[in-house]
KOLRO-572278 format. One record per residue: residue number from 1; z, y, x of N, C-alpha, C, CB in turn; residue in three letters. Coordinates in steps of 0.001 Angstrom, whole numbers, always signed. Each point is the difference from the previous one (the first is absolute). Glycine has a CB too. Layout:
<ronus>
NUM:Z:Y:X:Z:Y:X:Z:Y:X:Z:Y:X:Ala
...
</ronus>
This chain:
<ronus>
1:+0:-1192:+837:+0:+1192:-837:+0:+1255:+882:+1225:-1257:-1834:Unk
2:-1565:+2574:+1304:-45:+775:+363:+1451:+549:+443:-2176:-87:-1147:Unk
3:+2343:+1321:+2001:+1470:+684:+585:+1236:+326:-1071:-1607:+1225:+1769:Unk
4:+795:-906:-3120:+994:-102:-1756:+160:-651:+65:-353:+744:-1467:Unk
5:+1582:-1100:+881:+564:-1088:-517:+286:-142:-1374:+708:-34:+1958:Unk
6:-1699:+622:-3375:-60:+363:-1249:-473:-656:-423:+127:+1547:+66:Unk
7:+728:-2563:-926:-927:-889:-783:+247:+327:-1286:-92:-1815:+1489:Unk
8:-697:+1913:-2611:-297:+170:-847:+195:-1500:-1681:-1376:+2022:+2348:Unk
9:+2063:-2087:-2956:-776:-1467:-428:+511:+474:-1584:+245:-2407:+2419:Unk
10:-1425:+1933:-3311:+222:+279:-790:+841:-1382:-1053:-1976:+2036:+858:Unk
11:+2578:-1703:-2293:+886:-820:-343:+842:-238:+755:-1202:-657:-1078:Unk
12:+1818:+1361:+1316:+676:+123:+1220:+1832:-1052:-873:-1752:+3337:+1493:Unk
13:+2091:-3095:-2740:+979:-121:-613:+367:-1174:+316:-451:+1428:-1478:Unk
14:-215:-2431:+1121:+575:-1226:-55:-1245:-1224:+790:+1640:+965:-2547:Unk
15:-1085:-2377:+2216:-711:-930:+279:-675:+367:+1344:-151:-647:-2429:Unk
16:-900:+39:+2788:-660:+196:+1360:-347:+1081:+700:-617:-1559:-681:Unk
17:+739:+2259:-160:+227:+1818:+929:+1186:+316:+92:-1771:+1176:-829:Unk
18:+2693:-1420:-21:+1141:+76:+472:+555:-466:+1377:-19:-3:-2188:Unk
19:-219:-1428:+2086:-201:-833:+1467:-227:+362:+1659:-880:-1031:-1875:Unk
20:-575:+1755:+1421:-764:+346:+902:+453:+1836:+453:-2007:-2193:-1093:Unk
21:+2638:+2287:+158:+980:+1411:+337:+896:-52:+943:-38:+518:-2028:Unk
22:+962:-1450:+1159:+678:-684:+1119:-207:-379:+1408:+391:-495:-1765:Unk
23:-1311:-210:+1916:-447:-750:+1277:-458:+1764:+1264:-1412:-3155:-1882:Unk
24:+570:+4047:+573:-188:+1202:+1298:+433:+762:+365:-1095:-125:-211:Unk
25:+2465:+125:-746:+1118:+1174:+643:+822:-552:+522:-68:+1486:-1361:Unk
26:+214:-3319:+1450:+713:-404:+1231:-432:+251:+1534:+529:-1562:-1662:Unk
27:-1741:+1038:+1409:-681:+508:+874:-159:+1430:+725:-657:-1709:-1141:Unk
28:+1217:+2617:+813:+150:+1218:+224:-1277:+832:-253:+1765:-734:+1496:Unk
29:-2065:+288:-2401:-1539:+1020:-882:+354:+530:-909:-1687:-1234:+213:Unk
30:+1403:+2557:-348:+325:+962:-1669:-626:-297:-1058:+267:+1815:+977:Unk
31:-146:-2580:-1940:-342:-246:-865:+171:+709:-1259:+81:-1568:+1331:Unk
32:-1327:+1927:-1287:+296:+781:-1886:-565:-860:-848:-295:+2536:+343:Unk
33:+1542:-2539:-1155:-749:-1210:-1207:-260:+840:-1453:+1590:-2431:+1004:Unk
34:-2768:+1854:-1655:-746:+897:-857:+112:-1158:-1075:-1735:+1770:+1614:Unk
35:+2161:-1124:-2975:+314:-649:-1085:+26:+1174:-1633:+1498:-1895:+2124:Unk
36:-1545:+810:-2743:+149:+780:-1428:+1537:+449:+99:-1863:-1537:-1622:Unk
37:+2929:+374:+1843:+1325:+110:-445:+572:-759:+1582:-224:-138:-3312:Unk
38:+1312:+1073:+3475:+745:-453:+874:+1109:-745:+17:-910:+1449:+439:Unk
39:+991:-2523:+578:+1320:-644:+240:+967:+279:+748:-1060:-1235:-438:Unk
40:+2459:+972:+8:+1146:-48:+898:+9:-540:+1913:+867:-467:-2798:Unk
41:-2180:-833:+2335:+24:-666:+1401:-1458:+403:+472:+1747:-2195:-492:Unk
42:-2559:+3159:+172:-943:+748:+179:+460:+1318:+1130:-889:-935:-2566:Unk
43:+2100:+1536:+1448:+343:+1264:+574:+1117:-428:+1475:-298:+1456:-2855:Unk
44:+827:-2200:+2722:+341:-530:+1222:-278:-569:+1006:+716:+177:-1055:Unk
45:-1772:-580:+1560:-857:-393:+636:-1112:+912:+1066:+645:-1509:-1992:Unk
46:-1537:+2401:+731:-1005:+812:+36:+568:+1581:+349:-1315:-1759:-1712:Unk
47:+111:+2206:+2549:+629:+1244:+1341:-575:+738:-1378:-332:-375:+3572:Unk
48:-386:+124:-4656:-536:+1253:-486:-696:-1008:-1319:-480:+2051:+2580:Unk
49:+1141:-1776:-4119:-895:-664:-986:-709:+1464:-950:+1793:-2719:-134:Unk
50:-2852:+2511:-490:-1067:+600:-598:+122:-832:-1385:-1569:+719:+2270:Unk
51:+2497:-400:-3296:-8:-287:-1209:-438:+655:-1306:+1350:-870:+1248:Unk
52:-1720:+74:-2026:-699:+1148:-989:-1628:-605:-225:+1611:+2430:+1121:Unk
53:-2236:-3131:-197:-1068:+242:+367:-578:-898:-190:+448:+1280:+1141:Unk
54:-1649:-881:-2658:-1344:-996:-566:-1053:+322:+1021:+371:+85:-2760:Unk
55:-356:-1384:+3647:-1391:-114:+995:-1063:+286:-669:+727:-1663:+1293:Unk
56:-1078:+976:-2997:-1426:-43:-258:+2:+1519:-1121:-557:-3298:+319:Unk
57:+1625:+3946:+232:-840:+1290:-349:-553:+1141:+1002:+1361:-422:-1884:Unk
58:-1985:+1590:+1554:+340:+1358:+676:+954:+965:+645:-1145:-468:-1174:Unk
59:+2180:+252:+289:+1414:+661:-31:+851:-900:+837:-201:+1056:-2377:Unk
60:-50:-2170:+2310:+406:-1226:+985:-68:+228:+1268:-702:-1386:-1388:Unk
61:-508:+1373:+1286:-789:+376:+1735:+402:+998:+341:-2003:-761:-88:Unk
62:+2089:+2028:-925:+695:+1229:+832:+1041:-105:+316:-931:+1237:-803:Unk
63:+1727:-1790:+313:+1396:+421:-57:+301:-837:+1665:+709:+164:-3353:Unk
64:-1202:-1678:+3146:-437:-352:+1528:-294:+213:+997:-190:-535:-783:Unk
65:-594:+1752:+759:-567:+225:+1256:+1242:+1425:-30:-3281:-1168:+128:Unk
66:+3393:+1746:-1091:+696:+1560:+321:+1730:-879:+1008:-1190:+2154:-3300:Unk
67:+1632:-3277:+2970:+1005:-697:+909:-221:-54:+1531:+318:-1327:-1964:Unk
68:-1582:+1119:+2048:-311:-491:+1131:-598:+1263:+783:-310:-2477:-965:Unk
69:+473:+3168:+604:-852:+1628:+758:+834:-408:+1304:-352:+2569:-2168:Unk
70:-611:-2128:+3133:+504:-268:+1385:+117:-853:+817:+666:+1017:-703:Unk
71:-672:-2448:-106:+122:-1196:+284:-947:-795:+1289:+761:+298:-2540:Unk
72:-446:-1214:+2983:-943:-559:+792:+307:-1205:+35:-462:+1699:+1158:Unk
73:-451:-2954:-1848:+309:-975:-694:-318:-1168:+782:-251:+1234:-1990:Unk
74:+336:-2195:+2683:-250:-884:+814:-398:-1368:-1103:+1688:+1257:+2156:Unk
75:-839:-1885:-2824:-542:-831:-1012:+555:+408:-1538:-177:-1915:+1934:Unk
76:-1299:+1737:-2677:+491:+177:-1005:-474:-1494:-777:+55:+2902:+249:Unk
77:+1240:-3261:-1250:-191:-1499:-691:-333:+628:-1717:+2158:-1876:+1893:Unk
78:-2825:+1256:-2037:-679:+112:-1494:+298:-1129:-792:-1879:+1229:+799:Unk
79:+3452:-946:-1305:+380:-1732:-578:+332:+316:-1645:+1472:-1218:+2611:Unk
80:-1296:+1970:-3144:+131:+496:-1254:-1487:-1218:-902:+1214:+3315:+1014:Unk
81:-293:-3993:-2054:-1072:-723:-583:+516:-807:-1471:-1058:-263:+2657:Unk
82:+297:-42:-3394:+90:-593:-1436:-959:-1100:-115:+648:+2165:-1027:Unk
83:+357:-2651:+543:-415:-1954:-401:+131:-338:-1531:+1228:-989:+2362:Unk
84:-2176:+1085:-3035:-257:-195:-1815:-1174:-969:-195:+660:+2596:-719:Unk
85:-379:-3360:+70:-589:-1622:-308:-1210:+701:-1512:+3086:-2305:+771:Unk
86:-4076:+1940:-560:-1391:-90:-781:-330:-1697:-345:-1035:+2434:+1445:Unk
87:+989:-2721:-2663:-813:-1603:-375:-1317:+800:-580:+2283:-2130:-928:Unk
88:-2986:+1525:+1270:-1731:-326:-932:+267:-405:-1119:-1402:-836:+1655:Unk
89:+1196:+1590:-2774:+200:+102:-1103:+702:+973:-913:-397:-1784:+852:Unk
90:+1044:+2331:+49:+1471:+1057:-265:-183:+904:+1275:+2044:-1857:-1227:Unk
91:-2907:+2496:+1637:-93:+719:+1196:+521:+1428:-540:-2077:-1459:+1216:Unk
92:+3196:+1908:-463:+164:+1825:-243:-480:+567:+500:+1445:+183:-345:Unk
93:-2530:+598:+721:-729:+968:+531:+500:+981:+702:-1093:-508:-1480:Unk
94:+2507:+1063:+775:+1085:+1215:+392:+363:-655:+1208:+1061:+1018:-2310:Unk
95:-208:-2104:+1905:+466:-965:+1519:-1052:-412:+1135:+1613:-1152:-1588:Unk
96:-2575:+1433:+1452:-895:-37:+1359:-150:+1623:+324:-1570:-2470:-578:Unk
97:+1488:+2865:-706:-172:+1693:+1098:+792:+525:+541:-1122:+714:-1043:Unk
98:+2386:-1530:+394:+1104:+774:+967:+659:-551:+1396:+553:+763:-2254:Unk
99:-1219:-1768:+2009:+322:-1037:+1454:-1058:+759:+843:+661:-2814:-969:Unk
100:-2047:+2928:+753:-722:+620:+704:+387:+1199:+733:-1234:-1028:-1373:Unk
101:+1985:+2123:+517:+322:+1170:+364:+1269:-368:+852:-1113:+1340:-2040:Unk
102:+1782:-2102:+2125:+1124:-208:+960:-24:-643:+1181:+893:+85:-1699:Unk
103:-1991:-1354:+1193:-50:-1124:+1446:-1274:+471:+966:+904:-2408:-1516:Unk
104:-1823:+3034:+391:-662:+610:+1181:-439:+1339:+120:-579:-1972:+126:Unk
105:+407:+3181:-1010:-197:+1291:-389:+1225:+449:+1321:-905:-84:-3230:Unk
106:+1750:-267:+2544:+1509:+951:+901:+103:-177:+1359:+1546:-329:-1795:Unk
107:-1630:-845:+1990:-404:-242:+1295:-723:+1048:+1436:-109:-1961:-1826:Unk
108:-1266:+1547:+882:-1060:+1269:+202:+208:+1037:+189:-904:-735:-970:Unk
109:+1816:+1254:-57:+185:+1741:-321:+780:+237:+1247:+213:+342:-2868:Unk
110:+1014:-1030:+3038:+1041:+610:+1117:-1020:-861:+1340:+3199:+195:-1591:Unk
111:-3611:-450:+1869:-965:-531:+1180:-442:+1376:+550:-985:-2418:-1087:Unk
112:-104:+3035:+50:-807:+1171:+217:+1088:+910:+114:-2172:-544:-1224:Unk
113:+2954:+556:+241:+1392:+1470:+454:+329:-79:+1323:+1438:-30:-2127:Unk
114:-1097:-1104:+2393:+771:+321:+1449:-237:-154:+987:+1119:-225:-722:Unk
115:-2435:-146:+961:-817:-302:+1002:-282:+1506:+960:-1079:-2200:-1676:Unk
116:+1305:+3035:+1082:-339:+801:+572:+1660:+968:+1377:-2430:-212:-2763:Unk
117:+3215:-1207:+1946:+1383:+188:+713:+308:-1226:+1156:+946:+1193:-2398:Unk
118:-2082:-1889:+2393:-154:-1209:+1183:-1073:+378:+931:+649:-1925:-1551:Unk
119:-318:+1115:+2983:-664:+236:+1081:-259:-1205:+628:+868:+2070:+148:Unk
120:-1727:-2188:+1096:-308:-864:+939:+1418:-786:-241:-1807:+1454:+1759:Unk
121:+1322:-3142:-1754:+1463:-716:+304:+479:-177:-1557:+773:+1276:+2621:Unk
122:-806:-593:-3349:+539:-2:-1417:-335:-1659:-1168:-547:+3198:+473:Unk
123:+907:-3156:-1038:-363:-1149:-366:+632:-202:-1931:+70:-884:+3233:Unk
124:-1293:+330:-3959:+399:-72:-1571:-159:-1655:-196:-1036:+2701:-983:Unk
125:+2133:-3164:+206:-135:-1126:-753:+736:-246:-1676:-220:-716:+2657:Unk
126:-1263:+400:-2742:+488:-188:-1521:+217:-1091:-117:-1011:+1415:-969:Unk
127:+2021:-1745:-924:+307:-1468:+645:-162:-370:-1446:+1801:-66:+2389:Unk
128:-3350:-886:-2163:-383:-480:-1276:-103:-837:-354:-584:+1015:-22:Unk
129:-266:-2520:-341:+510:-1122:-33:-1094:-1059:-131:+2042:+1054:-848:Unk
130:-1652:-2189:+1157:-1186:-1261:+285:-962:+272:-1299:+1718:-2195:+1269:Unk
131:-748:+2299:-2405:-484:-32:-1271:-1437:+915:+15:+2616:-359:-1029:Unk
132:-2356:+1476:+1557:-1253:+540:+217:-899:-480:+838:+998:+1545:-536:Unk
133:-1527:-3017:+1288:-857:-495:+265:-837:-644:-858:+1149:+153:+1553:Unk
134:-2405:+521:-1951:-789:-861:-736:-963:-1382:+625:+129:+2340:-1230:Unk
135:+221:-2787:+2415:-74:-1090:+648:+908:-1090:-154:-931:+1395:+1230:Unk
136:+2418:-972:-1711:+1092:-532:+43:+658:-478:-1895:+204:+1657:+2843:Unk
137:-1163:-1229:-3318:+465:+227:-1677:-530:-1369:-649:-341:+2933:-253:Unk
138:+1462:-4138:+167:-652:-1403:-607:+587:-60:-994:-483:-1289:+1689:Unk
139:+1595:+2302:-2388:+673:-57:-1199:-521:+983:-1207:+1912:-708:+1546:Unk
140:-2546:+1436:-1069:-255:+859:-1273:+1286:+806:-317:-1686:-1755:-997:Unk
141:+1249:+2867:-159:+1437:+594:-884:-34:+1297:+1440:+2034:-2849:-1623:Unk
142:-869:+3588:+1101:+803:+1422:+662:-1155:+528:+333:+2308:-607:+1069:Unk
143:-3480:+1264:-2132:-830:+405:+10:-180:+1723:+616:-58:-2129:-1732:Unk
144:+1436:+2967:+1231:+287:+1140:+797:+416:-67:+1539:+575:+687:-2207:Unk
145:+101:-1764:+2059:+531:+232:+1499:-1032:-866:+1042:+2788:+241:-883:Unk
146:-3361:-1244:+567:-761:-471:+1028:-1189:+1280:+93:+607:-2910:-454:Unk
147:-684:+3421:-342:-1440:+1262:+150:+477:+1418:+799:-1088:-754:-2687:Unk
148:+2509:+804:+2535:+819:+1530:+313:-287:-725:+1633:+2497:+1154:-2429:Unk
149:-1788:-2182:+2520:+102:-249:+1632:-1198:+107:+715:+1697:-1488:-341:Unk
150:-2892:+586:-61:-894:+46:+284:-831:+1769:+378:+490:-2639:-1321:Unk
151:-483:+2905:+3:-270:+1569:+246:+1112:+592:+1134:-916:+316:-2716:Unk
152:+2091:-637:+3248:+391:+453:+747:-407:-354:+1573:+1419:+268:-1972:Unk
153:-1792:-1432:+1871:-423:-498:+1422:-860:+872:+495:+217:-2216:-420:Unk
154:-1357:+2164:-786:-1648:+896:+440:+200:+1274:+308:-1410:-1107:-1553:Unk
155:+2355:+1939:+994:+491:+974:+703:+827:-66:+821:-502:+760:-1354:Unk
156:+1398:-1335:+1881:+450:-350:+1411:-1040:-238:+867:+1876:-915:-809:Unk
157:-2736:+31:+639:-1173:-301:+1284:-496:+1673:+223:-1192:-2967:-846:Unk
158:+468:+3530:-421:-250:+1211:+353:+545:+931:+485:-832:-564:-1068:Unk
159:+2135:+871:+1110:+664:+599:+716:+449:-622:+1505:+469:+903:-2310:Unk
160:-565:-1593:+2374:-325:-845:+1591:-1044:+510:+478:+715:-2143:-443:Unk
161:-1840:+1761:-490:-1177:+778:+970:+245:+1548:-242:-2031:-1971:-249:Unk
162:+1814:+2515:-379:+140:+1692:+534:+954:+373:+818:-701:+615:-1866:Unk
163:+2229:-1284:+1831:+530:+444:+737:+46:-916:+1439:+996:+1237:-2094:Unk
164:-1610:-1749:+2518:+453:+13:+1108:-955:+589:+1163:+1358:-1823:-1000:Unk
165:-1791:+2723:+1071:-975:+1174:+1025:+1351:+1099:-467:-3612:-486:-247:Unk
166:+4513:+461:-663:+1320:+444:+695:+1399:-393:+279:-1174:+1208:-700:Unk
167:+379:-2477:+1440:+1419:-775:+297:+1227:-461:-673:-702:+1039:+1378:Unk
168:+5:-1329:-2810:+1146:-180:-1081:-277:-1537:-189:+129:+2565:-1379:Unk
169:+707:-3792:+1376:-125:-1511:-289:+388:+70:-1758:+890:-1161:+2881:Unk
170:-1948:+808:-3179:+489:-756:-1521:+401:-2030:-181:-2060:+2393:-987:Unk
171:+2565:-2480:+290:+459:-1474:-536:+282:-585:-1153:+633:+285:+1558:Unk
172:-1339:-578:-2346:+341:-1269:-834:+631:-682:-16:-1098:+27:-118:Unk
173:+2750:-303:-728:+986:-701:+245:+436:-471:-1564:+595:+1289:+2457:Unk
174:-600:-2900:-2285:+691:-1041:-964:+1459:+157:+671:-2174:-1922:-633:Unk
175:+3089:+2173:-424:+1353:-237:+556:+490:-1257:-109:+436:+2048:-440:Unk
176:-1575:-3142:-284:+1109:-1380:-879:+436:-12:-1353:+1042:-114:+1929:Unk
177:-942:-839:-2610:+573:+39:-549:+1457:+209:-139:-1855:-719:-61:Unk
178:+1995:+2194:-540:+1462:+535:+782:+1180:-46:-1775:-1520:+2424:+2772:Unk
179:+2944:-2711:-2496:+623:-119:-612:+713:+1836:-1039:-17:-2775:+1969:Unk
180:-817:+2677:-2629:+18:+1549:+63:+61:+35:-1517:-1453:+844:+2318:Unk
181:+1644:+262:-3063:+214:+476:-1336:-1332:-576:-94:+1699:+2205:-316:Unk
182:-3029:-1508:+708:-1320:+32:-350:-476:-1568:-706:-349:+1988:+2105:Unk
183:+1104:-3068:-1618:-368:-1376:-314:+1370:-383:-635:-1882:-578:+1980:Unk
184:+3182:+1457:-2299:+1208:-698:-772:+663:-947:+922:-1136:+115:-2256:Unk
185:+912:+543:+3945:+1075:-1273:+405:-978:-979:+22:+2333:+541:-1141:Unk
186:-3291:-570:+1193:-109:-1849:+39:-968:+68:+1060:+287:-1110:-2658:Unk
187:-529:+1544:+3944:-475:-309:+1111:+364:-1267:+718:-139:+2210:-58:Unk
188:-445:-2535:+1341:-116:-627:+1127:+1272:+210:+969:-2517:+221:-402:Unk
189:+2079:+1488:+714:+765:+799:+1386:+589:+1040:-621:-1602:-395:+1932:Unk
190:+2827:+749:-981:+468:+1286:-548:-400:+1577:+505:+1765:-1709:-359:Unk
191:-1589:+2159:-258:-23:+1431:+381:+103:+33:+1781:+1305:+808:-2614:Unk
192:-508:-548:+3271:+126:-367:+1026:-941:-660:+997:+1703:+172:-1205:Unk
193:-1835:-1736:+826:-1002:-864:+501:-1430:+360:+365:+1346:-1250:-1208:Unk
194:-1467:+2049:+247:-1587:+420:-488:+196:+1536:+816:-567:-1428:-3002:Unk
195:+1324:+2260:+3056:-78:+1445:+967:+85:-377:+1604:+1388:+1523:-1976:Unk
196:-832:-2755:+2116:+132:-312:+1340:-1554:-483:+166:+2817:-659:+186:Unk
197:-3292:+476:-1123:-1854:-741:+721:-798:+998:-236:-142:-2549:-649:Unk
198:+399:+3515:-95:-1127:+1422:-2:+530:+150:+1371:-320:+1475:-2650:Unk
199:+1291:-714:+3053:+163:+486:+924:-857:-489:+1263:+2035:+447:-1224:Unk
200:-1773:-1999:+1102:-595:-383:+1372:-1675:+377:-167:+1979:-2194:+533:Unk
201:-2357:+2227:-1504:-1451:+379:-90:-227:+1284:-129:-435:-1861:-887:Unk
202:+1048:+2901:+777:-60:+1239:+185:-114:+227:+1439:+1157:+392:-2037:Unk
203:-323:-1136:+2551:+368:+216:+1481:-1351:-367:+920:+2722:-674:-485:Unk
204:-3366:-238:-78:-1099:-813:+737:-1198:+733:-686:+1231:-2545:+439:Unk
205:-1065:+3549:-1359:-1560:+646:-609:-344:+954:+1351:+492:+246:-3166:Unk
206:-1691:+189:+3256:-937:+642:+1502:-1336:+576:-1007:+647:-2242:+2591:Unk
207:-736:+3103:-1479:-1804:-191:-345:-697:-955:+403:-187:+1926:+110:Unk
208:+240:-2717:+262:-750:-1122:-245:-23:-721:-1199:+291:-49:+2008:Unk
209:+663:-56:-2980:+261:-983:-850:-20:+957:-933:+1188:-1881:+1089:Unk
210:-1119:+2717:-1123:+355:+1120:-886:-1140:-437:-1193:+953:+2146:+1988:Unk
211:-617:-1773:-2985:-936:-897:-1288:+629:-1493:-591:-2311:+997:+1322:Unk
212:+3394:-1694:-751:+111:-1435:-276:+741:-85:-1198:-91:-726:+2303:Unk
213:+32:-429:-3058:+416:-553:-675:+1097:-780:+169:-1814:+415:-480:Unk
214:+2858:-209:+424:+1425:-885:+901:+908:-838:-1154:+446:+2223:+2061:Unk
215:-387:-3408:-1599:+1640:-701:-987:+1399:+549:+1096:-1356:-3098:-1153:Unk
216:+2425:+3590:+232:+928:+68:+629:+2:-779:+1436:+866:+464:-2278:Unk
217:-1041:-1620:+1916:+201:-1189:+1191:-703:+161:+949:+428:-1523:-1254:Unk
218:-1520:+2153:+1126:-970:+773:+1260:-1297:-761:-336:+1854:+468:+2248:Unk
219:-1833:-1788:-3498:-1518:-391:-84:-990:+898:-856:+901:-2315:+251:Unk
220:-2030:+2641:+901:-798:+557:-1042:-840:-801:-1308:-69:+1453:+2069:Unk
221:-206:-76:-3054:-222:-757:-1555:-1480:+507:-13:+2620:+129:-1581:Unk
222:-3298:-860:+974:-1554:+76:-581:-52:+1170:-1135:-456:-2769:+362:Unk
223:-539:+3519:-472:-435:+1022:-985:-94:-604:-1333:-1245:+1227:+1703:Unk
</ronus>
């Protein structure tokens, strides 16, 4: 990473950003964590939280970036995300647009905001999920969210390529199936488990690789 030590991550409140909050202000990195609603073990942790704040709006983004005036951001994590079940037959339409606007719109939006607060060395990972491999999809169903992720990848790759002629690494990151509100508890790994394997792949993203598709575990996943 770059000479900052500012990491940025959004959902910062709970579950795997919470985690991963944890893990970078042990580490001795300032972490501002960016959320709608703040926690007790948020605000204790985090050198600086940004509450209040709808990513997939305008007012969102401002209020975001007006926090960060001055800032100089070394990694920023893009983990803020929604998981809502679609069957064929009963499809909600609302529930895909709004997965869209969260898993991958918001994403986007604070990407372009703050990019202009990262430098050489800097580095973004979003953290989206196998589910969004349409190589990988033998079950059918979660019709918003396998499409939000997906749409999030394709803009991750793209922001890999533009950014890196300025030295910015992007990454594609499956955390696992993680034990988290988002699935009711009924994961694999915990919270924890799963921030300890981003990390190591954060750590190992470059320009060289910059663009990848990563499992927590470090195996890469098919498009």
């Amino acid at each position: 990473m770059p000479e900052s030590n500012i990491v940025v991550i959004t959902g910062a409140n709970r579950g795997i950003g919470l985690e991963l909050t944890r893990y970078y202000a042990g580490e001795g990195h300032d972490v501002i964590g960016v959320c709608r609603q703040s926690s007790d073990e948020l605000a204790s942790v985090a050198a600086q939280v940004i509450e209040g704040v709808d990513v997939t709006t305008d007012e969102g983004i401002e209020k975001l970036k007006a926090g960060l005036v001055g800032k100089n951001i070394s990694l920023l994590i893009n983990n803020a995300g929604l998981l809502q079940d679609e069957q064929l037959g009963s499809i909600n339409f609302d529930s895909i647009r709004t997965q869209m606007e969260i898993n991958a719109y918001a994403p986007l939006r604070v990407a372009e905001a703050l990019v202009p607060l990262m430098g050489q060395g800097s580095k973004i990972a979003n953290i989206t999920s196998r589910m969004g491999s349409i190589a990988d999809n033998d079950s059918g169903g979660r019709y918003g969210y396998r499409a939000s992720k997906a749409a999030l990848n394709a803009f991750g790759k793209s922001l890999a390529m533009d950014l890196k002629p300025k030295g910015i690494a992007v990454a594609q990151l499956h955390p696992g199936f993680v034990k988290t509100r988002m699935v009711n508890f009924g994961g694999l790994i915990t919270p924890e488990d799963s921030a300890r394997g981003l990390v190591k792949q954060i750590a190992r993203l470059n320009l060289e690789n910059t663009g990848s598709f990563w499992h927590s575990n470090g195996e890469e996943l098919p498009w």
